[in-house]
C-alpha positions as a LaTeX table, in Angstrom:
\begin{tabular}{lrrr}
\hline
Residue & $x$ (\AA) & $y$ (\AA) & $z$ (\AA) \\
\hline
Unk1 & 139.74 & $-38.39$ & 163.30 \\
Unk2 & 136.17 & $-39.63$ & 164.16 \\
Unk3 & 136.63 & $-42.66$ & 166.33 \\
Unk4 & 133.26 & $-44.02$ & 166.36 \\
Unk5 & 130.36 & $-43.20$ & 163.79 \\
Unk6 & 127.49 & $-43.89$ & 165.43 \\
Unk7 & 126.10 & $-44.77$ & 168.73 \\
Unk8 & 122.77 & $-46.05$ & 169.93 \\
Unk9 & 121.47 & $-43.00$ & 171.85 \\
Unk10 & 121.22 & $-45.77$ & 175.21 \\
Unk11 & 124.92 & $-46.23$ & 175.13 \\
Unk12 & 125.94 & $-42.44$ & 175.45 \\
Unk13 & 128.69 & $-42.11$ & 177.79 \\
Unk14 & 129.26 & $-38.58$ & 179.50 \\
Unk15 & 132.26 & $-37.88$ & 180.27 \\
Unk16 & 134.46 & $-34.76$ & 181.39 \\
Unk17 & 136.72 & $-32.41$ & 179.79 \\
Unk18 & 139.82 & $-33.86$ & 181.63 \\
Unk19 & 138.79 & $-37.50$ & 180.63 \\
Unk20 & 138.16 & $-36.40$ & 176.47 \\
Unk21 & 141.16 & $-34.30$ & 176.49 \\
Unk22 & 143.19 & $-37.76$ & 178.27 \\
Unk23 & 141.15 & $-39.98$ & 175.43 \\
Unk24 & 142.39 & $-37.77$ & 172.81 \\
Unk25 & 146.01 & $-38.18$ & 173.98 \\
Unk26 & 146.07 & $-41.29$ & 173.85 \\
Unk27 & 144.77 & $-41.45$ & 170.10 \\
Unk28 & 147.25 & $-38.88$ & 169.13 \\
Unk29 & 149.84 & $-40.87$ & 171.05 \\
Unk30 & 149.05 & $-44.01$ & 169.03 \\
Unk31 & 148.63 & $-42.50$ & 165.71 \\
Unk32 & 152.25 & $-41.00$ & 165.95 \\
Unk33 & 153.35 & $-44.82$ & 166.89 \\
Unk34 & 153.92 & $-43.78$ & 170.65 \\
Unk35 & 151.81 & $-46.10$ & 172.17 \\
Unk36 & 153.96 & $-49.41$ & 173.58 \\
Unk37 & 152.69 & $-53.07$ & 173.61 \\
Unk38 & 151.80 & $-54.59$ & 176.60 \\
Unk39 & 154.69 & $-57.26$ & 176.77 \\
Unk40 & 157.07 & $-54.25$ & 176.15 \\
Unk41 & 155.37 & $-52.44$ & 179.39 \\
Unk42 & 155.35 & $-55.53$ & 181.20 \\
Unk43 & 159.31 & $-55.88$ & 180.43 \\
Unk44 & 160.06 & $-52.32$ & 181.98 \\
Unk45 & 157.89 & $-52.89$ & 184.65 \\
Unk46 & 159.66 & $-56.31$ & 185.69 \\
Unk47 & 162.47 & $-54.40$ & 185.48 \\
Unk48 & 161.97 & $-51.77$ & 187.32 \\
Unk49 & 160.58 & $-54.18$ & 190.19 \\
Unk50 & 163.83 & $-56.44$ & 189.94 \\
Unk51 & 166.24 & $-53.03$ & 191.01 \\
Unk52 & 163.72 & $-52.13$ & 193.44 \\
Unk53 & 164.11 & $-55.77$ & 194.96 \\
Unk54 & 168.20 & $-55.80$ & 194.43 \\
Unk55 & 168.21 & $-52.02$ & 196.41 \\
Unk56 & 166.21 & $-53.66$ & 199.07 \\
Unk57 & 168.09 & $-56.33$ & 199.57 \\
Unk58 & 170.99 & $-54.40$ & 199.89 \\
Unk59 & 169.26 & $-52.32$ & 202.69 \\
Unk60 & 168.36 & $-55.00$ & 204.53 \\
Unk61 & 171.71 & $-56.90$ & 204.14 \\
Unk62 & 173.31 & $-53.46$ & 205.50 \\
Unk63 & 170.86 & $-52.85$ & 208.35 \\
Unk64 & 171.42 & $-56.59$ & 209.17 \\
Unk65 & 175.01 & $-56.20$ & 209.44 \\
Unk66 & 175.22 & $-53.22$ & 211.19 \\
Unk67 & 172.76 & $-55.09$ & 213.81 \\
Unk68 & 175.37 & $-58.03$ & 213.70 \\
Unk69 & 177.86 & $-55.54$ & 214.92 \\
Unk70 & 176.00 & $-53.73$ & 217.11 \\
Unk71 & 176.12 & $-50.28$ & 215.06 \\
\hline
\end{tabular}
């Protein structure tokens, strides 16, 4: 797959093996319908940030009773 047919020889970008090999990925990943919407990120992510908040809480309600009673 040719992403791009031509470019204007001032807007050549070099880039490294790592980086076109991490570009390709991610075009493979999208033709094979791998690639996830933003919204869909964004839900996981909130997620993931709501458990992290309910363990700390849960820390610090433990650390605050053991303070309480002097453990």
């Amino acid at each position: 797959m040719r992403a791009i047919e031509f470019i204007h020889e001032e807007s050549l970008i070099e880039v490294t093996t790592e980086e076109l090999k991490s570009i390709n990925r991610g075009l493979r990943d999208f033709e094979e319908g791998k690639i996830h919407s933003n919204e869909t990120a964004r839900k996981i992510y909130e997620r993931y940030l709501s458990n992290l908040q309910s363990t700390y809480d849960e820390v610090s309600e433990s650390h605050s009773v053991k303070n309480v009673l002097g453990n």
